[in-house]
C-alpha positions in Angstrom: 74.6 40.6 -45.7 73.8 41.0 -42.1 73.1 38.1 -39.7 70.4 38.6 -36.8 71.5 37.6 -33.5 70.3 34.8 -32.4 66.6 33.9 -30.8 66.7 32.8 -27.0 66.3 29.1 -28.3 69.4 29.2 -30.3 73.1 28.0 -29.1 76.2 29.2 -31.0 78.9 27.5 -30.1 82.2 28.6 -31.5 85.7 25.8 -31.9 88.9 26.8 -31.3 88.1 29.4 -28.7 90.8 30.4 -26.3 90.2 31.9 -22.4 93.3 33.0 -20.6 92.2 33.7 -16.7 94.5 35.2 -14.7 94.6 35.2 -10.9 97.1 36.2 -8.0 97.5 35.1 -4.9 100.3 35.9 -2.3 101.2 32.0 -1.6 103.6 33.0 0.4 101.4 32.6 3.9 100.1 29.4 2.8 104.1 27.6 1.7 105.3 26.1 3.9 109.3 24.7 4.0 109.9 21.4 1.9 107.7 20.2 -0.4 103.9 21.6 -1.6 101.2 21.0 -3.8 99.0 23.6 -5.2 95.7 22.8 -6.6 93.7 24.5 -8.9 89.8 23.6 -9.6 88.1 25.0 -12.6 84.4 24.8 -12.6 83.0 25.5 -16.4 79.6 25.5 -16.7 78.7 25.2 -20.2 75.1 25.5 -22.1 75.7 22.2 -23.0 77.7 20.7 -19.9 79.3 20.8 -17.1 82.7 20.4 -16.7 85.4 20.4 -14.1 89.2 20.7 -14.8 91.7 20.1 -11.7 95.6 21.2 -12.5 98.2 20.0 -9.5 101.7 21.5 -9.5 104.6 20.8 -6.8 105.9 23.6 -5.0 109.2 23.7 -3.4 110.3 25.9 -0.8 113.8 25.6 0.6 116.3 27.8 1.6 114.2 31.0 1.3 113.5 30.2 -2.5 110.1 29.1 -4.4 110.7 26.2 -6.8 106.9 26.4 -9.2 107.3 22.9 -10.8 104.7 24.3 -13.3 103.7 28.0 -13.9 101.5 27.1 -17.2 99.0 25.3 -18.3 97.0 24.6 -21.5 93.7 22.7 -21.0 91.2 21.7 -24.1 
């Protein structure tokens, strides 16, 4: 049995539906020595709502060496 797809006035909305975005960024003009703080701003916007996710993650950078506190993240 074959479903239609659905009308223009119809939402589907599927649970337990994973998105993996990747994105690179040379950080190494923006490190400086000591101490850093990355953060990252999601802005989903949703047929329902609106939301916004922020992740923050230390960076340290000492002796020529980058110290990513945090390299992944899971949000729900």
């Amino acid at each position: 049995m074959r479903k239609s797809s659905p009308s223009s006035d119809q939402v589907i909305q599927m649970g337990n539906t994973m998105y993996n975005y990747r994105y690179k960024l040379d950080y190494r003009k923006y490190i400086k020595e000591g101490e850093n703080f990355v953060r990252i701003t999601f802005d989903a916007k949703g047929l329902s709502s609106n939301k916004n996710t922020t992740i923050v993650t230390p960076i340290i950078y000492k002796d020529k060496k980058y110290d990513i506190q945090r390299n992944e993240f899971h949000i729900k």
